[in-house]
C-alpha positions, -999 to +999 in steps of 0.1 A: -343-561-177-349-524-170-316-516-190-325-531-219-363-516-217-341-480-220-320-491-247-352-506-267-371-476-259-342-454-274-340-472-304-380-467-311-377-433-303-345-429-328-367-443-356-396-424-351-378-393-349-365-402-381-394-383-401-393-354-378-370-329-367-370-295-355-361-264-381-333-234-373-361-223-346-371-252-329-405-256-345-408-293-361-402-286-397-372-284-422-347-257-425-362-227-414-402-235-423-425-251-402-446-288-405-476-294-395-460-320-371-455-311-330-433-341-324-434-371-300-454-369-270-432-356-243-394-347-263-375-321-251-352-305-275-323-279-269-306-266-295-283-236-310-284-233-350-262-206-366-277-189-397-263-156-408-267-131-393-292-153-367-277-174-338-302-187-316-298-206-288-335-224-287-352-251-264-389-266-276-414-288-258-443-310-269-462-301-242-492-319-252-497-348-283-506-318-303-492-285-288-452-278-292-437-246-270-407-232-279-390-206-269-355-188-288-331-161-271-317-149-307-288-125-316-286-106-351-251-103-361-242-067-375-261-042-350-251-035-318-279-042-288-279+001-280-268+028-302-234+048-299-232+071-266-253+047-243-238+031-215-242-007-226-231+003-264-195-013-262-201-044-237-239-061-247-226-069-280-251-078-304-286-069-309-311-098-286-345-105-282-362-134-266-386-152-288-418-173-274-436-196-303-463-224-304-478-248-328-512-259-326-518-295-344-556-293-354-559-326-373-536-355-370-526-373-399-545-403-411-545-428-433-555-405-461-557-368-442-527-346-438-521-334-404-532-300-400-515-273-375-518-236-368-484-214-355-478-184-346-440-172-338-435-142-314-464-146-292-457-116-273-430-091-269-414-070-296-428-088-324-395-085-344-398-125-358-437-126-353-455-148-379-491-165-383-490-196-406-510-225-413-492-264-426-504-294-440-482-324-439-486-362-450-458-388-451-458-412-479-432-442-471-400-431-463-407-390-474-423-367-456-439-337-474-456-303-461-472-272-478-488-241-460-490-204-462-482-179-436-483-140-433-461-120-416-423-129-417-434-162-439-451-144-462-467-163-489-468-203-496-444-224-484-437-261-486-407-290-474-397-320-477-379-347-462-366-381-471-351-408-453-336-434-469-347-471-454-311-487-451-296-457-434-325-442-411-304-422-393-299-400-423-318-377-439-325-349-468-344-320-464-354-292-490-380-264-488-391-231-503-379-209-480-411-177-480-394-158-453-394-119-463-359-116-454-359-078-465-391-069-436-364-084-406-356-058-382-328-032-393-321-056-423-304-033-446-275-030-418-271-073-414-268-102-439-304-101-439-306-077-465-288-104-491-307-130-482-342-141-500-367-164-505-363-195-525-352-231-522-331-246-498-316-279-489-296-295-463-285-330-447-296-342-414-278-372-387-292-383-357-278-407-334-294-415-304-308-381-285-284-360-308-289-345-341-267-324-366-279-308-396-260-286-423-281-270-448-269-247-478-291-215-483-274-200-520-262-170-499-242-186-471-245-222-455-263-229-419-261-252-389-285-267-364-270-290-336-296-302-310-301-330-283-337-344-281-349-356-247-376-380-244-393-369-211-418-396-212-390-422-208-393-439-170-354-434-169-326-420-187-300-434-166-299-470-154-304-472-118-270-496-117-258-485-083-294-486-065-290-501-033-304-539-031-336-546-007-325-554+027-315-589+035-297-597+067-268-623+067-280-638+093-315-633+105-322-621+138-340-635+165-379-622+168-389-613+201-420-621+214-449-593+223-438-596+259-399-593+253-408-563+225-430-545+251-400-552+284-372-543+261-369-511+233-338-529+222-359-550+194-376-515+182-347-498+181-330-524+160-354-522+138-355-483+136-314-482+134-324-508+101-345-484+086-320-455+091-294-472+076-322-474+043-325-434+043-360-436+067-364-408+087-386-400+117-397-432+116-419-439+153-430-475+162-457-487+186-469-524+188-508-531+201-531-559+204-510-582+171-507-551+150-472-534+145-477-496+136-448-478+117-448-441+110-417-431+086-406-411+058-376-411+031-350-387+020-338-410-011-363-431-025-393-414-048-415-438-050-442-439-020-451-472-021-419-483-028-405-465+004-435-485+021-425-516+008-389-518+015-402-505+052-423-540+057-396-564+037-377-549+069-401-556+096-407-588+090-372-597+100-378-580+133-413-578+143-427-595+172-436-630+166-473-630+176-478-596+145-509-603+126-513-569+111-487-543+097-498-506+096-479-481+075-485-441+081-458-426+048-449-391+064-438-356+054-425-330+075-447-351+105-477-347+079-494-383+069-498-384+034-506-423+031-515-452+053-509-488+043-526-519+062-517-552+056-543-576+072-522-611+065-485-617+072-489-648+054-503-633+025-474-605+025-446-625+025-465-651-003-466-614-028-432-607-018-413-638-029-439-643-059-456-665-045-491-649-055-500-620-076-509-585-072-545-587-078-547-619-051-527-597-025-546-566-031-579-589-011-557-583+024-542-545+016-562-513+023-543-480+008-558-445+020-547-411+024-532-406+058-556-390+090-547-372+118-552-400+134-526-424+120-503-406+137-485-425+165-498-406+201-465-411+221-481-395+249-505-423+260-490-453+246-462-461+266-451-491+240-442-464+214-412-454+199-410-420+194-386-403+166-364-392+190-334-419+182-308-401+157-285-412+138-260-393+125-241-403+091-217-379+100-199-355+075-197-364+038-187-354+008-214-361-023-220-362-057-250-351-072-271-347-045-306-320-038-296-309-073-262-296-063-229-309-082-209-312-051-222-307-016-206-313+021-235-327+040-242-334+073-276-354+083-292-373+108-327-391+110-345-364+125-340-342+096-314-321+106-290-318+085-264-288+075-252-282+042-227-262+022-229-265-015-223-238-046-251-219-059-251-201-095-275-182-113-278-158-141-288-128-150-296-121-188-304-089-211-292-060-187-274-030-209-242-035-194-236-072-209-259-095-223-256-124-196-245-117-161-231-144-132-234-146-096-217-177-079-216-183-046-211-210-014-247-213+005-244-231+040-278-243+051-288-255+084-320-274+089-333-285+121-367-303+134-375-288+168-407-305+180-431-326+160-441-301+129-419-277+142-388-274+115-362-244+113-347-235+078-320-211+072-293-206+044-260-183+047-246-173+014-212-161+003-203-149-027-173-161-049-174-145-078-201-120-097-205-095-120-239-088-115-233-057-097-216-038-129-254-030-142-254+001-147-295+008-158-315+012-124-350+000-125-375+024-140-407+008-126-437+027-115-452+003-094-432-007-059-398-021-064-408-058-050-386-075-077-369-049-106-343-040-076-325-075-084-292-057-093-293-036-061-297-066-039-269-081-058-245-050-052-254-055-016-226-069+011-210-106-002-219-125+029-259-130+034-282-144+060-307-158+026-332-173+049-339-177+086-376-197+088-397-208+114-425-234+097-451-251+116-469-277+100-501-293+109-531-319+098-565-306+116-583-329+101-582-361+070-581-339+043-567-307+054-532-295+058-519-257+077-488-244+080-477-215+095-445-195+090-421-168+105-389-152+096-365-146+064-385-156+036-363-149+007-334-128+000-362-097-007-389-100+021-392-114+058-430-117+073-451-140+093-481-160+073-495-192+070-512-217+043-545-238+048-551-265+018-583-285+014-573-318-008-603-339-013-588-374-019-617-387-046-614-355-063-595-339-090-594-311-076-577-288-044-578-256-029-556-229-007-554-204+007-522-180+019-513-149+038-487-133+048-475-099+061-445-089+050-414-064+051-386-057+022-352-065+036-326-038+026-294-047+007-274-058+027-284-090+037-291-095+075-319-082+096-325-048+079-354-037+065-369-007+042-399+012+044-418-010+020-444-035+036-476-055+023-498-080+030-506-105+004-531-128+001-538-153-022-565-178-030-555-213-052-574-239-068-555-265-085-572-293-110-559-326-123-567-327-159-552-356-181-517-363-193-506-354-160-514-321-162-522-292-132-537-263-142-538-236-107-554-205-110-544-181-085-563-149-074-556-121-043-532-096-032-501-098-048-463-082-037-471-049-054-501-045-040-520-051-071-549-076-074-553-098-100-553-137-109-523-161-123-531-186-140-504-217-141-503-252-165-475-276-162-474-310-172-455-338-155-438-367-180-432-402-167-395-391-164-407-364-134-400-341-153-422-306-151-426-283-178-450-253-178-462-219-179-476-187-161-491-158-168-508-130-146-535-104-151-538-075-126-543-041-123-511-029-117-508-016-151-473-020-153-459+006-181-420-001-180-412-011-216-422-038-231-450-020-218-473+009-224-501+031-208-524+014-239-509-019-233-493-022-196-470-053-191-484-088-175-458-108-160-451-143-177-425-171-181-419-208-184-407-231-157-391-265-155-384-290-128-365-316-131-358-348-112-325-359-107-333-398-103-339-394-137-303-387-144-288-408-119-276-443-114-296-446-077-330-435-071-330-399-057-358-375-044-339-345-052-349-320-079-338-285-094-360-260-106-354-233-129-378-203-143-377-182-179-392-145-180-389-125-209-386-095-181-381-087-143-409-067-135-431-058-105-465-066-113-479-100-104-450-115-083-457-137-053-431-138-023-414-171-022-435-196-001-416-209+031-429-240+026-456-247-003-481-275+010-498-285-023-469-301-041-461-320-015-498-331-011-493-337-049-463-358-053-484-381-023-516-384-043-502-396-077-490-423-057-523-434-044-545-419-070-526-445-094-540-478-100-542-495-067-519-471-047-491-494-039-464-482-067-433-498-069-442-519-037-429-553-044-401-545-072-409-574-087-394-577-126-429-593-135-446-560-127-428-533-141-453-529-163-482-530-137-505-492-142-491-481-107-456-490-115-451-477-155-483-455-149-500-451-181-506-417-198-540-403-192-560-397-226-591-380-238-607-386-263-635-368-268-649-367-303-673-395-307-688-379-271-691-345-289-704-361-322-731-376-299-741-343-288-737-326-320-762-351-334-788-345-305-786-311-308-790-310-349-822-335-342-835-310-316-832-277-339-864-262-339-885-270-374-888-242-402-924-233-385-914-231-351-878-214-354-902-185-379-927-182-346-899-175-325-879-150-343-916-132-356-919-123-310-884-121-304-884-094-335-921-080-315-904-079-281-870-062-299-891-035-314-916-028-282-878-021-264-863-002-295-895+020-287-877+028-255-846+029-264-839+068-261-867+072-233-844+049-211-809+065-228-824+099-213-832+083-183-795+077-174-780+105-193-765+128-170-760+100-139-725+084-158-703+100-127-730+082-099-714+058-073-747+031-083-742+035-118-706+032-119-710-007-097-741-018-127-716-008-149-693-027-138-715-055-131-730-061-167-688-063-173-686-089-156-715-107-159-709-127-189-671-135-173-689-147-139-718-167-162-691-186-179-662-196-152-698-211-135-704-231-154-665-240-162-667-244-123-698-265-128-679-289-152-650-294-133-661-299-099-695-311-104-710-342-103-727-360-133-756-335-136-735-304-124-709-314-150-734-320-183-751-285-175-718-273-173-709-285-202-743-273-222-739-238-208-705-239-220-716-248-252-749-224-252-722-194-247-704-202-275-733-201-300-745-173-284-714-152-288-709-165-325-744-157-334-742-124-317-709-118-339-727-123-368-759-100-361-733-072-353-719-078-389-752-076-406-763-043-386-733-024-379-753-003-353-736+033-336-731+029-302-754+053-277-725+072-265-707+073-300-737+103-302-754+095-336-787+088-329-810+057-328-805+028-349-778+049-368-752+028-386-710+034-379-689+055-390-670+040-421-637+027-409-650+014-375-650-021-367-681-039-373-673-066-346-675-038-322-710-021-332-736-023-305-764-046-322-769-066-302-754-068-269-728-095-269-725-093-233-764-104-224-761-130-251-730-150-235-745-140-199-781-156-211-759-180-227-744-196-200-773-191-178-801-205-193-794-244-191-789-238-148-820-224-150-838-244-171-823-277-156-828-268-115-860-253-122-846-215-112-861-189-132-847-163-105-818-168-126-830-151-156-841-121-134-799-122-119-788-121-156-811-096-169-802-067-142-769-074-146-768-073-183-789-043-178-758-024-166-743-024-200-769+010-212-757+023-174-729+043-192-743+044-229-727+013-241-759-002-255-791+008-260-821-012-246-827-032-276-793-044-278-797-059-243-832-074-257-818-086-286-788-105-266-808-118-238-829-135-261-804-147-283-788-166-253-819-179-235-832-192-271-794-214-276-793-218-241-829-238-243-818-255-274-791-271-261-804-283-230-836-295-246-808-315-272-785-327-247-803-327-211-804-365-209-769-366-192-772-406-190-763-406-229-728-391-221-699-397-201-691-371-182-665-347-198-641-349-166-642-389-153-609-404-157-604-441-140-570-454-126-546-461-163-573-444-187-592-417-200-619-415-227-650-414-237-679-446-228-713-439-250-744-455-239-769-444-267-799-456-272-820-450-304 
């Protein structure tokens, strides 16, 4: 049944995929312009297309239902990547430059509405292919039409079309005017851009299956786009055809009774040497009072509750006979991350041979997270079975295994296992080649010492490289904690990678430490730990790591240079819908900068991982792409992907892979020993899902059960926001009332405009002052701290936390466009810009940034005003107005700007919560239940 759900599923995916396509750049599209269309939910497409004097090997992702990520390494034929004389002139080859673009769908299409999208090509980086555009596109039948206009490289109108006929749907036609400004492309007068232009264009498209080909003609030469399209939301690619069958004895052995169970570990240790044979590891037993208690993990099987449930189908073949109760503690690395009880046998074995159904058999289950507890205390139960029985599967040679091709592996229950295995990575864009290699044999040994106590270390060898040719040493200007990749490379062929002491420990339900020593990484050796708090009815967790650390020289073994740090870095991580984490990360990073990283990714049905980083600090890293006016901030994507996906037997193994457009030093983390909160993760989607059990029963009359084929987490939140919209627009103040308020705000403007240069004096002269410097700063910040409060407040709050949240949120923005406006209309000189009072800007000088009125006190006031309104805190309005204050400390504003501001935000600010204060009308933004997520609206009229 499950191979003909892929096949089906492939099929529907074929034919809707029929009217879309990505273009020569990976954008959805035609030829080489963009649609308004970002493709299904979830496909992955790779790609190279060949279009004179452009190859570009490309990958795109719909990230979200209406957001598609793509990112291109291109290389223009006819220019060399360095001019005559430099070092990399004769072996880089051509000209290259990585290319980041997204696509924005605003609208979708409907019935009669076009979609609507916004793109922009060459987010960041050189800006060689950068273009803004926007698209309209609406399908009629069997053709699919676009328009839409674009500046930059599209320049002008643009529009595409593509038909596919109904009795041959895996073909297609495609033909667009092309607005590209061919002529503006970098050094064009020396590659075939120069002969190309604008104008129309047409081409021929086949799909079959995941593949597509299309061949276009462009009047000056003819291109080609191959690509394969991967649908990441897809449970399976593979069949799982050679997955083991549940256990089932020949012939069933005889249950002991309590008394012969206690007298005789024979009957526990069958069961455990069972269990082994299934891929369990550490797996403890202890039987008391009727109740059989199993601890246990597994190396194979992905699926939590389907791990569990294999574990009990087991037991009940060998269990004492007098059992009533079955307790289940689902380990990792000796850490509980879920406890299963089952309260009747009876009951079990009905839901296990269909007998009843899943909502009958949930009455006699109880799923949790997994306490301190649950965990089996050998030391005072003398009936327990501790994980001290191994057995060893001896030495083996396999196939697709931990992400490796090929691997000789040794392992035994206890997690101990050594390994040798190849290892290759790359290393792109250095002078002296475009892409450099490193392959290499890694042996690892692993070994569990004591309960938590697990030593990890890999020894490397390298077989072949070229890495160490490069020939351009790192220019940085921060510490070398990454740019001295080369060097490390050039450093002896036989490593000691990582030698790792990790501890790991449970203090209490909802906690989780670990603490480490040794060879982190091939860079840096230290000592640190990591404490995570993961609430389990919350969306939400936190960390917190530190760790001391020491560069490792060159070489490879115990060496170290002079360079040491500590870093130090705080996490929170939210669940937000479609699967999606967002983690912000703030501290201490390797170069001693401090800053925050902010991380997305999104996790498809298939397992699959896709997502993004990028990192602020102060490191002001000036190394080209970067400048002392515009340092660098370190950025890239990442992908992880399982391998069960991809195989014919469920496997828990994965390989991860990162993009950066550069190999800087600023913002770089050390690589964690052991990170706790995917772990914690991959546990919790299990038990946040449905009713927590999974894939317990593999029954064929469940796979499409919420826990099983978990459904994809929605919002949908415009009728919610129409609701509010309404409230608010009914709560404006009237003609009269809105004329009394802006007659005293204008009165309490001018009464400060009276002061303005008495106060300006007042400062003058104190700019350099330790005090003034720190207010300064603070009214800076002010508006920043205002607003991630309240984001804070809507995110981790409860219903009334989350709806003033959600107003102040709201109050900001109106604030900050109203603001934006006056600034338009007055166009007032600055104090320190030396022109007097209320003297207008220079000509030439951006209105947006005149000083009328302060747009830092209005988003500050803003955000501030519905907390304080709501919990009845007017201390808060004295907190916003000393800090927004600080903004005439160094002659930013005058007074009257900050007036002007501060009453522009308190007066939205008590608008909106006057509109919308009666949170019982909404559903609150962030409550998601088990298989859904929209929006409930109780209004009453």
């Amino acid at each position: 049944m499950s191979k003909n759900y892929a096949l089906s599923s492939a099929t529907l995916l074929c034919s809707t995929l029929a009217m879309a396509a990505p273009n020569m750049g990976g954008q959805d599209g035609y030829i080489n312009m963009p649609s308004a269309y970002t493709g299904q939910d979830g496909t992955w497409s790779i790609g190279y297309s060949q279009d004179k004097p452009y190859s570009t090997l490309w990958t795109s992702v719909t990230l979200f239902p209406a957001l598609q990520m793509t990112g291109r390494y291109v290389s223009i034929a006819g220019i060399s990547g360095f001019e005559e004389g430099h070092a990399g002139h004769n072996s880089y080859g051509d000209y290259k430059d990585k290319v980041f673009d997204a696509k924005l769908q605003l609208w979708p299409e409907g019935e009669f509405s076009p979609a609507i999208a916004l793109g922009r090509t060459d987010l960041f980086g050189t800006g060689l292919f950068r273009s803004n555009y926007l698209a309209l596109s609406k399908r009629f039948d069997t053709l699919e039409t676009s328009i839409g206009y674009g500046d930059g490289r599209i320049d002008g109108a643009f529009a595409g079309l593509r038909w596919t006929p109904r009795d041959y749907a895996n073909w297609a036609l495609v033909a667009e005017y092309d607005a590209r400004d061919y002529q503006g492309d970098h050094r064009a007068s020396e590659t075939f851009a120069s002969e190309r232009s604008k104008g129309i264009k047409a081409g021929i498209e086949y799909r079959w299956g995941w593949l597509s080909l299309q061949a276009a003609h462009q009047n000056s030469h003819a291109a080609l786009n191959a690509m394969v399209n991967i649908p990441l939301n897809e449970r399976e690619f593979v069949p799982h055809v050679y997955e083991p069958p549940i256990f089932a004895p020949k012939a069933l052995p005889q249950r002991p009774s309590a008394a012969q169970w206690r007298s005789d570990p024979a009957y526990a240790q069958a069961l455990q040497r069972v269990l082994h044979q299934q891929h369990y590891t550490l797996v403890s037993l202890s039987y008391r009072n009727g109740t059989l208690h199993m601890n246990l993990s597994n190396s194979r099987i992905s699926d939590m509750g389907r791990a569990v449930g294999r574990a009990v189908r087991t037991a009940l073949y060998y269990m004492p006979q007098q059992t009533r109760n079955i307790k289940v503690t689902y380990t990792e690395l000796d850490l509980p991350l879920g406890h299963y009880e089952f309260f009747d046998i009876g009951a079990l074995n009905d839901y296990l041979a269909g007998r009843i159904d899943r909502q009958r058999f949930r009455d006699f289950v109880l799923v949790r997270p997994g306490k301190p507890q649950d965990k089996i205390d050998h030391s005072t139960d003398g009936d327990a079975l501790q994980a001290g029985l191994s057995d060893d599967n001896g030495l083996a040679v396999l196939m697709s295994e931990d992400g490796d091709m090929v691997q000789l592996r040794k392992q035994d229950s206890l997690l101990n296992r050594f390994k040798i295995a190849p290892r290759l990575g790359f290393y792109f864009n250095d002078p002296s080649g475009a892409l450099k290699y490193d392959l290499s044999a890694a042996a690892s040994f692993d070994r569990r010492l004591t309960q938590g106590m697990y030593f990890n270390s890999t020894l490397s060898a390298t077989l072949l490289e070229d890495v160490s040719d490069v020939t351009q040493a790192s220019n940085s200007t921060l510490p070398h904690v990454r740019s001295d990749i080369a060097e490390y490379k050039k450093g002896g062929r036989i490593k000691l990678q990582k030698a790792v002491l990790n501890q790991y420990f449970k203090p209490a339900g909802e906690w989780y430490g670990r603490v480490s020593g040794g060879l982190y990484e091939e860079m840096f050796a230290g000592a640190g730990g990591q404490l995570l708090y993961a609430p389990f009815d919350k969306r939400w967790a936190a960390d917190i790591a530190v760790d001391a650390l020491r560069q490792r020289d060159y070489q490879g073994w115990l060496g170290m240079r002079d360079y040491d740090t500590v870093t130090a870095i705080g996490s929170l991580h939210y669940r937000l819908p479609y699967e999606t984490t967002a983690t912000l990360r703030a501290g201490r990073f390797l170069a001693k900068d401090l800053g925050a990283r902010f991380e997305i990714k999104r996790r498809f049905r298939s397992g699959f991982e896709v997502g993004a980083w990028y990192t602020r600090t102060d490191g002001e890293d000036i190394t080209s792409p970067g400048t002392p006016s515009s340092p660098y901030f370190d950025k890239g994507i990442f992908f992880r992907m399982p391998l069960d996906a991809l195989l014919p037997q469920d496997n828990r193994s994965r390989a991860n892979f990162a993009i950066s457009p550069w190999t800087r030093d600023v913002g770089q983390m050390v690589s964690s020993p052991g990170d706790l909160y995917p772990m914690v993760e991959s546990g919790e989607l299990t038990l946040h899902s449905a009713d927590g059990l999974g894939n317990f029963s593999e029954r064929v009359d469940e796979l499409g059960h919420p826990a099983v084929a978990r459904p994809i987490e929605r919002i949908t939140p415009w009728p919610n926001v129409k609701l509010r919209l309404d409230d608010s627009g009914s709560a404006f103040p009237r003609l009269s009332e809105l004329g009394n308020t802006v007659f005293w705000s204008g009165v309490t403007i001018g009464l400060a405009s009276l002061a303005d240069e008495r106060w300006r004096d007042k400062l003058a002269g104190h700019e350099n002052n330790g005090g003034i410097k720190a207010w300064d700063k603070l009214g800076k910040a002010a508006p920043l701290l205002a607003v991630g409060g309240a984001g804070m407040a809507l995110v981790l709050g409860d219903s009334k936390l989350q709806n003033t949240g959600f107003i102040a949120l709201q109050s900001a923005a109106v604030a900050a466009g109203g603001s934006m406006l006056l600034k338009q209309a007055f166009n007032r000189a600055r104090p320190d810009q030396g022109q007097g009072h209320w003297s207008r800007q220079d000509a030439g000088l951006s209105r947006s940034d005149s000083s009328f009125p302060s747009n830092h006190a209005a988003v500050t006031f803003g955000a501030i005003t519905p907390f304080a309104a709501e919990y009845r805190a007017p201390w808060l309005y004295g907190v916003a107005g000393i800090a927004s204050l600080g903004r005439t400390a160094k002659g930013k504003h005058w007074l009257s700007d900050v007036a002007a501001g501060s009453l522009l935000g308190y007066a939205s600010g008590k608008w909106l919560w006057s509109a919308q204060r009666e949170r019982g009308r909404y559903q609150p933004i962030f409550d998601f239940g088990p298989g859904y997520a929209g929006v409930k609206i109780d209004a009453r009229y």
